[in-house]
C-alpha positions in Angstrom: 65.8 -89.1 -45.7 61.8 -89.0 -45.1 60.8 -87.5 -41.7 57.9 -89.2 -40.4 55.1 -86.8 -39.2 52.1 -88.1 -37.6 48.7 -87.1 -39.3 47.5 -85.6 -36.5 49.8 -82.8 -35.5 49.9 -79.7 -37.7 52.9 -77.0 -36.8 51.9 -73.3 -37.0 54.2 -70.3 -36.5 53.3 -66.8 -35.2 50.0 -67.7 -33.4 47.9 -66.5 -30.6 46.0 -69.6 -28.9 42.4 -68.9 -27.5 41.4 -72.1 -24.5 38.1 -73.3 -23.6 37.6 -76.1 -20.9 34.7 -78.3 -21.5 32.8 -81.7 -20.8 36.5 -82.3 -18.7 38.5 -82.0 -22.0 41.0 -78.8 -23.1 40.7 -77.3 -26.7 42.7 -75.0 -28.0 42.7 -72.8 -31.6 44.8 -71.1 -33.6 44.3 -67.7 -34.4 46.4 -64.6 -35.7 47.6 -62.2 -33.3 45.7 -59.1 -32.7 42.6 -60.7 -34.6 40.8 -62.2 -31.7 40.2 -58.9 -29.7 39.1 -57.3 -33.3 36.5 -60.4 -33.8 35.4 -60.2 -30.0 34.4 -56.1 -30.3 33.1 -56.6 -33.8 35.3 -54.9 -36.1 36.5 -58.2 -37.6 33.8 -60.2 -39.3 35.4 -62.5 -41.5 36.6 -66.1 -39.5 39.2 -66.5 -41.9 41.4 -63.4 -41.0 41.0 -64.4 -37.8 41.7 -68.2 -37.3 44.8 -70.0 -38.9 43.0 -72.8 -39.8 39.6 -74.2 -39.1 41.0 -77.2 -36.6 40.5 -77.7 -33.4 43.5 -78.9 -30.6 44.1 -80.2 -27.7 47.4 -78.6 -27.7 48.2 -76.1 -30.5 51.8 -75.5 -29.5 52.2 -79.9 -30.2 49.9 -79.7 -32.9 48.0 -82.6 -31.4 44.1 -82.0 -33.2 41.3 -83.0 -30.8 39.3 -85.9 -31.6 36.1 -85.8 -33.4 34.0 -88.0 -30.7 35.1 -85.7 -28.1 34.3 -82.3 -29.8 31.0 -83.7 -30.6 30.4 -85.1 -26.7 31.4 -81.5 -25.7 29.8 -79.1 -27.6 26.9 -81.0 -29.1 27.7 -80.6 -32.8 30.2 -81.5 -35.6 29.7 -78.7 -37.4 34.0 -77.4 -36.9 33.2 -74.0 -37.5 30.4 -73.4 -35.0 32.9 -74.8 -32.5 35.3 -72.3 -33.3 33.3 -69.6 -32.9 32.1 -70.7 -29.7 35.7 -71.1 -28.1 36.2 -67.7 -30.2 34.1 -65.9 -28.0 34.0 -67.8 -24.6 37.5 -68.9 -24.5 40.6 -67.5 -23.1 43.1 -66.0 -25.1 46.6 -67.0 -23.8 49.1 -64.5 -24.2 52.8 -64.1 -22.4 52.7 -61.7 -19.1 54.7 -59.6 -21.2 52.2 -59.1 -24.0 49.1 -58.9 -21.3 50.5 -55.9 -20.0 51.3 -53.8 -23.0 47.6 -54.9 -24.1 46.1 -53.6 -20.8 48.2 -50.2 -20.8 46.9 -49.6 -24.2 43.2 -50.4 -24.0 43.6 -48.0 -20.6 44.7 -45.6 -22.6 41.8 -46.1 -25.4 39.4 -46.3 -23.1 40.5 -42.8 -21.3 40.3 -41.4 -25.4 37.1 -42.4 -25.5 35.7 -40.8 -22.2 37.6 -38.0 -23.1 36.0 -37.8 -26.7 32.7 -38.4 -25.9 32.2 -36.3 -22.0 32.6 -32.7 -20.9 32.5 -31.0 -17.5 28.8 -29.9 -17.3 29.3 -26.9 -15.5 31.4 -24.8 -18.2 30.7 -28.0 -21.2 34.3 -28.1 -21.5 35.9 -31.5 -22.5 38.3 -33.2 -20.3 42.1 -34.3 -21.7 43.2 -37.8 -22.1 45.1 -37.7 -19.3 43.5 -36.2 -16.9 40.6 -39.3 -17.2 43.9 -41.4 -17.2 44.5 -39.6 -13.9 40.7 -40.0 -12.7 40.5 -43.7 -13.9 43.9 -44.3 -11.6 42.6 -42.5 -8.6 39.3 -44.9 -8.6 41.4 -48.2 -9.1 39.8 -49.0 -12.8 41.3 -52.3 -14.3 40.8 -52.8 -17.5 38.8 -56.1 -18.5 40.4 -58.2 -21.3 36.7 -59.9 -22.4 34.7 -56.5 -22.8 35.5 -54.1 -25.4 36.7 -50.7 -24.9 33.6 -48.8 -26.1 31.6 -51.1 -23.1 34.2 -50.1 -20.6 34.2 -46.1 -21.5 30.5 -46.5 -20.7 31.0 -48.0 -17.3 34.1 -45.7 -16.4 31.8 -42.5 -17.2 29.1 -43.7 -14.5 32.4 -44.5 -11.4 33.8 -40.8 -12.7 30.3 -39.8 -12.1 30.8 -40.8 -8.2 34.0 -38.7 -7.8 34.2 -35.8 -10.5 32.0 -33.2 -12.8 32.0 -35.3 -15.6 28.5 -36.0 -18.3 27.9 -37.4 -21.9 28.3 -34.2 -24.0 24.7 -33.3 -25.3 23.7 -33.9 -28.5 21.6 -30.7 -30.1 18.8 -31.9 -32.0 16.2 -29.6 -34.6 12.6 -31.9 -34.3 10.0 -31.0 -36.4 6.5 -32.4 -35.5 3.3 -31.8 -37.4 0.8 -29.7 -35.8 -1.7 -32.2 -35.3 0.4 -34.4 -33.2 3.0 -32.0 -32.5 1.5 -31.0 -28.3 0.9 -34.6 -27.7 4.3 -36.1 -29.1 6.5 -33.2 -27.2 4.9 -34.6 -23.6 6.1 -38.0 -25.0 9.3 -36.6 -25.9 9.7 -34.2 -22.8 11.7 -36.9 -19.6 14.4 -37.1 -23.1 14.9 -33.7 -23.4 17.6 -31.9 -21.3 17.3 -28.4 -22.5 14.5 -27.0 -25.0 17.0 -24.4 -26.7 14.1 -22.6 -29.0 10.6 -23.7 -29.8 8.4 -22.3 -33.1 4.9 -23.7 -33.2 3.2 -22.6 -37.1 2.0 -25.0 -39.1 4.0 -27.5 -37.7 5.9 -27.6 -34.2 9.8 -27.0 -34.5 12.1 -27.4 -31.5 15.6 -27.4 -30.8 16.9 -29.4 -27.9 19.6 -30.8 -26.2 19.6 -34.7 -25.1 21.9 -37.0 -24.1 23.5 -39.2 -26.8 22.3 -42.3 -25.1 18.0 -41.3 -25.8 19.2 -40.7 -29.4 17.5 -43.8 -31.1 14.8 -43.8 -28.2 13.7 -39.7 -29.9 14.3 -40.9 -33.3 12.1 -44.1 -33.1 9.9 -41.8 -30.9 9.1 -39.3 -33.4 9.0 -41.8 -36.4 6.1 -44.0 -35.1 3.9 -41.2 -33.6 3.7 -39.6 -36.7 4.0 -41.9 -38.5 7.0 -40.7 -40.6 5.5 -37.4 -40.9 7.9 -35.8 -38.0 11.8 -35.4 -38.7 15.0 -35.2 -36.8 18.4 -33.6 -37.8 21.1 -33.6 -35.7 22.4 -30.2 -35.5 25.6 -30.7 -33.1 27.2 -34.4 -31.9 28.8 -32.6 -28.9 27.4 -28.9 -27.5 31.1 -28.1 -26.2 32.8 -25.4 -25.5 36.3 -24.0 -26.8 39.3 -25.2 -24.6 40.0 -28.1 -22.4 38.9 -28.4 -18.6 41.7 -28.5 -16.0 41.0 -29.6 -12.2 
């Protein structure tokens, strides 16, 4: 016996739906599960490990496809895979309560590795543990936000601590090497990125060691390449200046 399937409903298994609302209409794709956060922070750049299939729905879970007219009144285009990727990164990834938490607990905790990783108390330059940001995050209320990636919240969580705790970027320690004809006028340039001038040798060419903040690394490097015009040079000597141990309140 023949079952009769209408042509426009497609069954998938094992899916993670992302929503948009727009022009008045609901549409819905398919994607794998865990994919969607991966293409949203970059570390997933190919469309096809992300989305089960290149179709757009008004209701995945019925496999009822959206019609053609209405995707192209909504979004201004035809083109299936441009709409994808716009509802890929604008729309809402519908997940069980269940699933939203265990995906919150863990992107706290990622987010407290990566403070921890990257900041130190700058009083002895001692890093922090994981759970003592946990700790610190808690006390200032942080929630986690689904639509920004981890990396973008650590940021943001390092300036709140900043409010309540002893807490900085760890310094990056940087040997610069200017040549002497430029050298006086490129260090004034260079000096509001500096934090501390460790050693300084001026020969035939200026050579400095420094500690900056991790953040003025590509501001230094462009700095020094257009001043001299590619003559100067830049070596990081140290991603973190930390000391042995970890810091306990």
């Amino acid at each position: 016996m023949s079952i009769f399937t209408p042509t426009n409903q497609i069954r998938l298994t094992n899916v993670a739906v992302v929503r948009m609302k727009k022009g008045g209409k609901r549409f819905e794709i398919a994607c794998y599960k865990n994919k969607v956060m991966s293409w949203r922070s970059g570390a997933e750049k190919d469309l096809d490990e992300v989305m089960q299939t290149h179709t757009v729905f008004v209701n995945v879970s019925k496999g009822q496809v959206a019609k053609k007219d209405d995707l192209t009144k909504a979004f201004e285009t035809d083109d299936l895979t441009e709409i994808c990727k716009q509802i890929l990164a604008k729309g809402e990834l519908q997940v069980s309560d269940k699933e939203r938490q265990t995906q919150l607990e863990t992107n706290f905790r990622d987010i407290a590795t990566i403070v921890a990783d990257k900041c130190v108390n700058p009083e002895t330059k001692r890093p922090y543990t994981v759970n003592l940001i946990e700790r610190a995050m808690k006390d200032i209320h942080y929630s986690v936000k689904a639509n920004k990636s981890t990396k973008q919240q650590a940021l943001e969580v390092i300036r709140q601590l900043k409010e309540t705790m002893e807490i900085q970027r760890a310094h990056m320690r940087l040997r610069l090497v200017l040549p002497a004809k430029e050298g006086k006028r490129v260090k004034e340039k260079l000096k509001p990125l500096m934090q501390v001038v460790e050693s300084e040798d001026f020969d035939e060419e200026l050579e400095m060691v420094c500690l900056v903040d991790p953040g003025c690394y590509r501001e230094i490097d462009e700095l020094i390449r257009c001043e001299t015009k590619g003559r100067g040079s830049l070596e990081v000597l140290n991603l973190k200046d930390v000391e042995e141990g970890d810091e306990k309140l």
